[in-house]
N, CA, C and O atoms as CSV, one atom per row, in Angstrom:
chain,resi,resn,atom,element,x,y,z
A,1,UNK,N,N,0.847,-1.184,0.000
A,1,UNK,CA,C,0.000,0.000,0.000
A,1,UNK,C,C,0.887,1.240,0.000
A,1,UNK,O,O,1.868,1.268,0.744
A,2,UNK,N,N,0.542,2.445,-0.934
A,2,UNK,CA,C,1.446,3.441,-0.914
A,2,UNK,C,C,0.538,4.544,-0.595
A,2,UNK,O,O,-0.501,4.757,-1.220
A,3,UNK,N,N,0.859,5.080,0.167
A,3,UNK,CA,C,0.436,6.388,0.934
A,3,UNK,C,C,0.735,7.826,0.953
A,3,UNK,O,O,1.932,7.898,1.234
A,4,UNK,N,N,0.294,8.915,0.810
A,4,UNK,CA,C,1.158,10.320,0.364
A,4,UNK,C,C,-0.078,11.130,1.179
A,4,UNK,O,O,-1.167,10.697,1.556
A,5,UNK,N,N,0.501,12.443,1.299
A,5,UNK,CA,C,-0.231,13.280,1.555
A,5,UNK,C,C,-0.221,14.384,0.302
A,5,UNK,O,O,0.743,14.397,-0.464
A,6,UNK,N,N,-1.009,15.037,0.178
A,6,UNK,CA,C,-1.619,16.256,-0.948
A,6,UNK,C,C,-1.816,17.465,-0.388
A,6,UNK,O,O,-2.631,17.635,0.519
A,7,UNK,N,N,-1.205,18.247,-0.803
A,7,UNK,CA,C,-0.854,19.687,-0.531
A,7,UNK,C,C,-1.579,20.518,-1.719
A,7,UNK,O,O,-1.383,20.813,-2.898
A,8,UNK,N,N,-2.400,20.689,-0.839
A,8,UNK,CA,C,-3.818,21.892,-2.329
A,8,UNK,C,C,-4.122,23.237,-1.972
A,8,UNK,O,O,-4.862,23.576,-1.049
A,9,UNK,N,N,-3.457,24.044,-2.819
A,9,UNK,CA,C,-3.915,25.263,-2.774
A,9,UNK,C,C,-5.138,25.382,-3.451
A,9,UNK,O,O,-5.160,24.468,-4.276
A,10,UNK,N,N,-6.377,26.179,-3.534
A,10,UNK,CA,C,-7.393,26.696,-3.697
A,10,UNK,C,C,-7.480,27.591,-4.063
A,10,UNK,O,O,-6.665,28.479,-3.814
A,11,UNK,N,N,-8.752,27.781,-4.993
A,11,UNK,CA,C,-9.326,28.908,-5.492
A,11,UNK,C,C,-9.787,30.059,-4.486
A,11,UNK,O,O,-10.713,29.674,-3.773
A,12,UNK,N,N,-9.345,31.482,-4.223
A,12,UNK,CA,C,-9.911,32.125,-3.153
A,12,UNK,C,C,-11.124,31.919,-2.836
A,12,UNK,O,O,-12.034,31.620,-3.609
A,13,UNK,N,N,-11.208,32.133,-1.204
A,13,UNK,CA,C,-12.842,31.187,-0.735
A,13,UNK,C,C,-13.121,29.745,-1.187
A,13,UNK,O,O,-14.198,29.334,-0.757
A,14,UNK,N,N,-12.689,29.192,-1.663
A,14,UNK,CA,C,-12.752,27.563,-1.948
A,14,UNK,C,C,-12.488,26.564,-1.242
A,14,UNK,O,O,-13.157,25.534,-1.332
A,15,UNK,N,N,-11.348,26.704,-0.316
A,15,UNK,CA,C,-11.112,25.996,0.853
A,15,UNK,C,C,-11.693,24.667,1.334
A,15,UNK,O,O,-11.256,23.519,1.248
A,16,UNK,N,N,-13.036,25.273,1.973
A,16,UNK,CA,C,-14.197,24.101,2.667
A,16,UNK,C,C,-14.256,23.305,1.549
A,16,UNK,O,O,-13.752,22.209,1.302
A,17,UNK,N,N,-15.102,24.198,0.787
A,17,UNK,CA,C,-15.875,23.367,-0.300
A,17,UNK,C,C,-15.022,22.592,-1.573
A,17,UNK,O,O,-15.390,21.768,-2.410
A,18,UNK,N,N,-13.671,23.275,-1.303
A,18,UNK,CA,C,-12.221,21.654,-2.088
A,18,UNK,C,C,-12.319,20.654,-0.662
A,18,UNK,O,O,-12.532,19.468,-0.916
A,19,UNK,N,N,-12.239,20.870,0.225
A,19,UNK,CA,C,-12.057,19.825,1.295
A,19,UNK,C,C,-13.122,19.017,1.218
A,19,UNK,O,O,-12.854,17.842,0.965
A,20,UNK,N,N,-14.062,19.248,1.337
A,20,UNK,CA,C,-15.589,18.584,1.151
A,20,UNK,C,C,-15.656,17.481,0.157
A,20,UNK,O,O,-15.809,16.274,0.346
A,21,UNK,N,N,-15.497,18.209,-1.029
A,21,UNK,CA,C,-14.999,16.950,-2.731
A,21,UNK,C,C,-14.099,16.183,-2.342
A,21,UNK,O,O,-14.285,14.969,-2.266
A,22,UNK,N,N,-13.108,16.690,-2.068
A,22,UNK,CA,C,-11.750,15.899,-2.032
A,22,UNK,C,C,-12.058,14.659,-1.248
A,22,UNK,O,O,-11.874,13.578,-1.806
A,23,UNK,N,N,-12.452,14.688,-0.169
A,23,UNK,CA,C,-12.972,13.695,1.093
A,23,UNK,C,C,-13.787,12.769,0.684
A,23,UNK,O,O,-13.837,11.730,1.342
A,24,UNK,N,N,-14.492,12.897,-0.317
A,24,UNK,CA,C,-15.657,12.293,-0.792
A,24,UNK,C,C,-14.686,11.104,-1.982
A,24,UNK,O,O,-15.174,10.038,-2.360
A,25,UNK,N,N,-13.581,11.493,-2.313
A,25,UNK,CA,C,-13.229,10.782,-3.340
A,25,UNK,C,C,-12.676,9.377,-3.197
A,25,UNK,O,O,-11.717,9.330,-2.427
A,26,UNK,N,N,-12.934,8.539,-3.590
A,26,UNK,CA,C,-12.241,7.378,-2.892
A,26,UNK,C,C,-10.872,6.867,-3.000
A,26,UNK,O,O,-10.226,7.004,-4.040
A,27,UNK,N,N,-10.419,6.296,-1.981
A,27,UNK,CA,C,-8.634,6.542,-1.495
A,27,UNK,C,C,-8.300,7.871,-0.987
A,27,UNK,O,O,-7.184,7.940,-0.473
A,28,UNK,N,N,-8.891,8.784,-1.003
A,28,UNK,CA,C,-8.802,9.777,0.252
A,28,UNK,C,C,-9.085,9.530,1.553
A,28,UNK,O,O,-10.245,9.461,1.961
A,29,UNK,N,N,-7.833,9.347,2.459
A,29,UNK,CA,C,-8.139,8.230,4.114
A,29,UNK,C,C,-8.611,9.379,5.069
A,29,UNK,O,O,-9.290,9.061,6.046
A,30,UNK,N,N,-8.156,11.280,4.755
A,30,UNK,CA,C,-8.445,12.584,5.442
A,30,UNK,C,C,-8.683,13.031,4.573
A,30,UNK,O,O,-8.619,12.436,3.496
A,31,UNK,N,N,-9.087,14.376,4.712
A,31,UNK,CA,C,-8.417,15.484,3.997
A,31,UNK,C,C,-9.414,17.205,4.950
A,31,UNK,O,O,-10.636,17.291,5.070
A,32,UNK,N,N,-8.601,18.045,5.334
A,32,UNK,CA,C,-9.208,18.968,6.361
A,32,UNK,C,C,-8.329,20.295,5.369
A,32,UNK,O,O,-7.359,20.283,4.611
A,33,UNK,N,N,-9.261,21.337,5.861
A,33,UNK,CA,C,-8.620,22.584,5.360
A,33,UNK,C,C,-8.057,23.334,5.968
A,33,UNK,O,O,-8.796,23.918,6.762
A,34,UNK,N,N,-6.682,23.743,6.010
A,34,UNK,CA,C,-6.146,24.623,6.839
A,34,UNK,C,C,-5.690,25.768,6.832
A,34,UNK,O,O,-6.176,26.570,6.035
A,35,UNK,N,N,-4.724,26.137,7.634
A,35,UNK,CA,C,-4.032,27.541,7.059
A,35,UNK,C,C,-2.462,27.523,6.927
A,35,UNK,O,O,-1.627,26.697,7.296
A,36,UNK,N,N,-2.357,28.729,6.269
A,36,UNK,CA,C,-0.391,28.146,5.456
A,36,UNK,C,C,-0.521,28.001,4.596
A,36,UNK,O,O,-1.673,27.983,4.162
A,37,UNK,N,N,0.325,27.842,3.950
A,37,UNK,CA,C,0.830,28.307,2.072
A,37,UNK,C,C,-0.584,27.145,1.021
A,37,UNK,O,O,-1.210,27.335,-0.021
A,38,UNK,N,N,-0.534,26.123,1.929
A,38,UNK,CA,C,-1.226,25.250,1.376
A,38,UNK,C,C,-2.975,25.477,2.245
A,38,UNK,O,O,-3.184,25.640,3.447
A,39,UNK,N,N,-3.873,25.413,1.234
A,39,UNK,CA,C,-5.560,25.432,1.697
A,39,UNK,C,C,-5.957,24.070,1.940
A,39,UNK,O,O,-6.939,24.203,2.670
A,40,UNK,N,N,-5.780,22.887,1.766
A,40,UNK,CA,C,-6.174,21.652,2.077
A,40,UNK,C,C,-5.206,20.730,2.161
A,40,UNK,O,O,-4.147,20.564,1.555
A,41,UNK,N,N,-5.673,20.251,2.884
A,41,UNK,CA,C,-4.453,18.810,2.800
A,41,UNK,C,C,-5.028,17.448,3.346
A,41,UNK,O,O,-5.528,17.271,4.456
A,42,UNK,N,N,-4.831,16.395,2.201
A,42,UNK,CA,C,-5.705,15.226,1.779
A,42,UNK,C,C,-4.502,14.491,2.270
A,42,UNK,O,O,-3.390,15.020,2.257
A,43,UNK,N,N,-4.747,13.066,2.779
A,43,UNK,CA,C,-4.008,11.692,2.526
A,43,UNK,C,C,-4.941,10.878,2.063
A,43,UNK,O,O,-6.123,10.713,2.364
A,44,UNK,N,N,-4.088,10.292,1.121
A,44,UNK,CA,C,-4.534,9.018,-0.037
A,44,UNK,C,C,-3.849,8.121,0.298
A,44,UNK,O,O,-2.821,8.384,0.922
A,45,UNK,N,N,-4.244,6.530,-0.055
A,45,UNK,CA,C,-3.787,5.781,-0.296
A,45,UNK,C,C,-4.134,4.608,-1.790
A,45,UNK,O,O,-5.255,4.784,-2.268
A,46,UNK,N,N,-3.491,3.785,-2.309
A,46,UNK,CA,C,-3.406,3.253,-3.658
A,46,UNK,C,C,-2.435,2.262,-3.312
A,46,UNK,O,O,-1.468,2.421,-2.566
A,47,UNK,N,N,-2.946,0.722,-4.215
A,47,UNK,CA,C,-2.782,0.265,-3.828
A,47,UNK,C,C,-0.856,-0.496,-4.526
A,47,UNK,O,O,-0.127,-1.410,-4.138
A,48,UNK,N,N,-0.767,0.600,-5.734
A,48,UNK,CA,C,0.585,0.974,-6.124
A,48,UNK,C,C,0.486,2.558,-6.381
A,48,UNK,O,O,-0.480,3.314,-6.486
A,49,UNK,N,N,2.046,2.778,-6.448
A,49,UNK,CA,C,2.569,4.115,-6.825
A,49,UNK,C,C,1.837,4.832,-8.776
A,49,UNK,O,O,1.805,5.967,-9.251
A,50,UNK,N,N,1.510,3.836,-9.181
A,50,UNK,CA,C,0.663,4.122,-10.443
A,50,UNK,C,C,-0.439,4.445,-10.194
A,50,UNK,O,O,-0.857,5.356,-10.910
A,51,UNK,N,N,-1.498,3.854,-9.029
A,51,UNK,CA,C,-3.007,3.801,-9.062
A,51,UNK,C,C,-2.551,5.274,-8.105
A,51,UNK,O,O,-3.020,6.165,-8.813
A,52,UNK,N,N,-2.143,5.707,-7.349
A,52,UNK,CA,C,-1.679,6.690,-6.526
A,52,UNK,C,C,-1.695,7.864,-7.446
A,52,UNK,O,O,-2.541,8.718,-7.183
A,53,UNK,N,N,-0.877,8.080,-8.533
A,53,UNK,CA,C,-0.466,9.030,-9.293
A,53,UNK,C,C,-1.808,9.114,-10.113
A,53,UNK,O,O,-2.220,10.264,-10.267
A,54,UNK,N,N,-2.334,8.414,-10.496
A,54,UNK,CA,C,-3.708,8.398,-11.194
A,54,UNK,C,C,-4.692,8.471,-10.334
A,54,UNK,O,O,-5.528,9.156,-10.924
A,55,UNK,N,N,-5.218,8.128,-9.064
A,55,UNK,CA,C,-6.010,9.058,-8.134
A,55,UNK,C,C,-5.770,10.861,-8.440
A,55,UNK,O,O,-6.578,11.710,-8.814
A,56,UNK,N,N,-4.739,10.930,-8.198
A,56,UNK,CA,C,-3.728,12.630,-8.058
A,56,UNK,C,C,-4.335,13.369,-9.355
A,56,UNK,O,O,-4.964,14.428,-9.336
A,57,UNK,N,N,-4.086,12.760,-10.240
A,57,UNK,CA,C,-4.525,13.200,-11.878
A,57,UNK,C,C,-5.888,12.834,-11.874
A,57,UNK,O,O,-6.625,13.797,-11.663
A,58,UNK,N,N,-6.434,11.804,-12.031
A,58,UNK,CA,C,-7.685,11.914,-12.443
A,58,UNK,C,C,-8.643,12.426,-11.532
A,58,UNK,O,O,-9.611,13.102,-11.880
A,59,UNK,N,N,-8.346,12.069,-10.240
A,59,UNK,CA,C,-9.618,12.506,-9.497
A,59,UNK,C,C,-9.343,14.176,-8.919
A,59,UNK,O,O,-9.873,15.251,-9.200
A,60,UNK,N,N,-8.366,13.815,-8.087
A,60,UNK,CA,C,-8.492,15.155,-7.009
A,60,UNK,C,C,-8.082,16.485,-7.903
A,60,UNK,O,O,-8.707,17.544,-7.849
A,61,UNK,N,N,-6.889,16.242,-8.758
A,61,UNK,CA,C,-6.360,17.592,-9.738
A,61,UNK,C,C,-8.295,17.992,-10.463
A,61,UNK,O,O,-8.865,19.064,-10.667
A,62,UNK,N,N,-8.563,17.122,-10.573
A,62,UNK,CA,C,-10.266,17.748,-11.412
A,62,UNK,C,C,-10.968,18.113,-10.593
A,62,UNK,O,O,-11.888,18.723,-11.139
A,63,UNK,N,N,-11.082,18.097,-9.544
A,63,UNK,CA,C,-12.124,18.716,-8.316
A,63,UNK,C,C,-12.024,20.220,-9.078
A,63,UNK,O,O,-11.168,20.733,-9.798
A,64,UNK,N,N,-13.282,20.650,-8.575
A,64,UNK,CA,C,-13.967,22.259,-9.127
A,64,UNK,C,C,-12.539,22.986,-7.910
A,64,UNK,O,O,-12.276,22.495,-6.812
A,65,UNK,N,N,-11.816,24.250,-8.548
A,65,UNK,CA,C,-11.851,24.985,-7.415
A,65,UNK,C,C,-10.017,25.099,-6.889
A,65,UNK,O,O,-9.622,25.949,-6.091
A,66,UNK,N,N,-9.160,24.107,-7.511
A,66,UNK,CA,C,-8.108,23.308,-7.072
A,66,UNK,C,C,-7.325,24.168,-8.461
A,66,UNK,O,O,-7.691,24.182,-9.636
A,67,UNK,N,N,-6.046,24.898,-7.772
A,67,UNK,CA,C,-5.212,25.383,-8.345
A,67,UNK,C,C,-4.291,24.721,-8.680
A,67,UNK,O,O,-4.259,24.351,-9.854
A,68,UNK,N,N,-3.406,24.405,-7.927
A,68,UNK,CA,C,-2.113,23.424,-7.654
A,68,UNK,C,C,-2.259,22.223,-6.503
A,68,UNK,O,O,-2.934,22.221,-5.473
A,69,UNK,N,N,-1.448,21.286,-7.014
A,69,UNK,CA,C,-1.479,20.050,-5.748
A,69,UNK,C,C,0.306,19.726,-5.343
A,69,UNK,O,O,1.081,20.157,-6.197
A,70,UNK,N,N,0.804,19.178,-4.405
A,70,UNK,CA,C,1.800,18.827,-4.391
A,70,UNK,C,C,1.527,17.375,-3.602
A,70,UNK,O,O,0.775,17.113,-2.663
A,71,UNK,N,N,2.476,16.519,-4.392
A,71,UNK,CA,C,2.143,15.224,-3.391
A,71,UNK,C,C,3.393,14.829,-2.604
A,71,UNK,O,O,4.572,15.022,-2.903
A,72,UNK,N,N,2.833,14.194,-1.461
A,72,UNK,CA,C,4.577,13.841,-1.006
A,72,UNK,C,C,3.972,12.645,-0.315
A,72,UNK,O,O,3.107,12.652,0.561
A,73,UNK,N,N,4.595,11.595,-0.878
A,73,UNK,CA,C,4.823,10.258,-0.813
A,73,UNK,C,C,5.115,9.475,0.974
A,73,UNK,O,O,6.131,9.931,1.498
A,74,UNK,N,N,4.459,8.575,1.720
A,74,UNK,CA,C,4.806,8.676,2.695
A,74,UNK,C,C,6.183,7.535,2.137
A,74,UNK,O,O,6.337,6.843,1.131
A,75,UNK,N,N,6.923,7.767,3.248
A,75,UNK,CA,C,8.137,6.653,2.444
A,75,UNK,C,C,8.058,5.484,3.352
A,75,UNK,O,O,8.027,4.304,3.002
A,76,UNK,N,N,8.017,6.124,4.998
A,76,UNK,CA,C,7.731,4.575,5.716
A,76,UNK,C,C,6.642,4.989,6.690
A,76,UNK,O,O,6.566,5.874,7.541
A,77,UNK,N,N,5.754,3.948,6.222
A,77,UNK,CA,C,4.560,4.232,7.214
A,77,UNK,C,C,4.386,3.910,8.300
A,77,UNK,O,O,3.362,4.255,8.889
């Protein structure tokens, strides 16, 4: 199982309502909105580093509202 967390900046005022989608998506294990450079921050999991990167791309990068993402990989869980 490979695990990362997601670092999402937002559309101004978008925040909640990226956190809300994002959470809803499946292989998203959190995801809460905070404050700091980054507006949300999701952990995923997949069940390789491919299905992982394709969660990232297909699902969460398309959420309404989502500027930039950064992922960072957990390395040991």
């Amino acid at each position: 199982m490979v695990q990362a967390y997601i670092l999402i900046q937002a559309d101004l005022g978008k925040a909640t309502a990226v956190a809300a989608a994002v959470r809803e998506i499946p292989g998203v294990t959190s995801c809460d909105d905070v404050t700091g450079p980054y507006d949300v921050i999701a952990r995923a999991e997949a069940e390789t580093l491919d299905a992982l990167g394709s969660l990232v791309v297909a699902k969460i990068q398309e959420t309404a509202g989502i500027m930039r993402t950064l992922t960072c990989t957990v390395v040991h869980p």
